[in-house]
Phi, psi and omega in degrees: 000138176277118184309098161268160202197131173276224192225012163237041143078017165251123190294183182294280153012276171329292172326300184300303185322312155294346155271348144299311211279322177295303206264040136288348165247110206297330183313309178329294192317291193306291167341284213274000125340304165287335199263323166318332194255329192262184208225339186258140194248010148220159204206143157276149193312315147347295195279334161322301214260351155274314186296310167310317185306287190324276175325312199256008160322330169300319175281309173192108183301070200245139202264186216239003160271277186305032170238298169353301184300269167310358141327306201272289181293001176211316190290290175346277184329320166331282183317320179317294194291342186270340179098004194267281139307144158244125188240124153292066206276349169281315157281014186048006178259153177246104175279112196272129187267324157118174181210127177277327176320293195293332174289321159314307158326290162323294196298002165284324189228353165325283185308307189287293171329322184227026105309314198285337163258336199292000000 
């Protein structure tokens, strides 16, 4: 059986996994939730970090500095290193490059996930 293997030396296999492992973190999840939903492929860590306030509120009532926060120290960066993302930590905006993997996947548990909180 043949191995596929992409041109940053990770197989298919590899990948997915990695891209499981992102939307194993529900901020991650959420991110790419907002660029699924919204027409703009770029957004400030603010508006994330309302919209994330917004979705996880039901779950864990947390303010919006501190989601901000964990935005700017653990999702983002996530989304950032997969390539997913562009982060601009000095303008605070985050630009979505996009996955075709991760959206199909989004689009499985988006609709149900966010109903299932709103």
């Amino acid at each position: 059986m043949q191995r596929n293997v992409s041109l940053d030396g990770r197989s298919d296999s590899e990948r997915l996994d990695g891209e499981l492992s992102l939307l194993a973190v529900a901020e991650c999840r959420y991110v790419c939730y907002y660029f699924g939903r919204n027409s703009d492929d770029e957004a400030t860590l603010g508006e994330l970090a309302e919209y994330v306030r917004r979705l996880d509120a039901p779950r864990v009532p947390d303010s919006r500095a501190r989601i901000a926060a964990r935005l700017h120290h653990l999702a983002v960066p996530k989304l950032d290193e997969a390539g997913v993302v562009a982060y601009d930590e000095e303008g605070n905006t985050v630009t979505y490059r996009g996955s075709q993997t991760l959206e199909s996947l989004v689009a499985v548990t988006a609709d149900d996930e966010c109903d299932a909180l709103a």
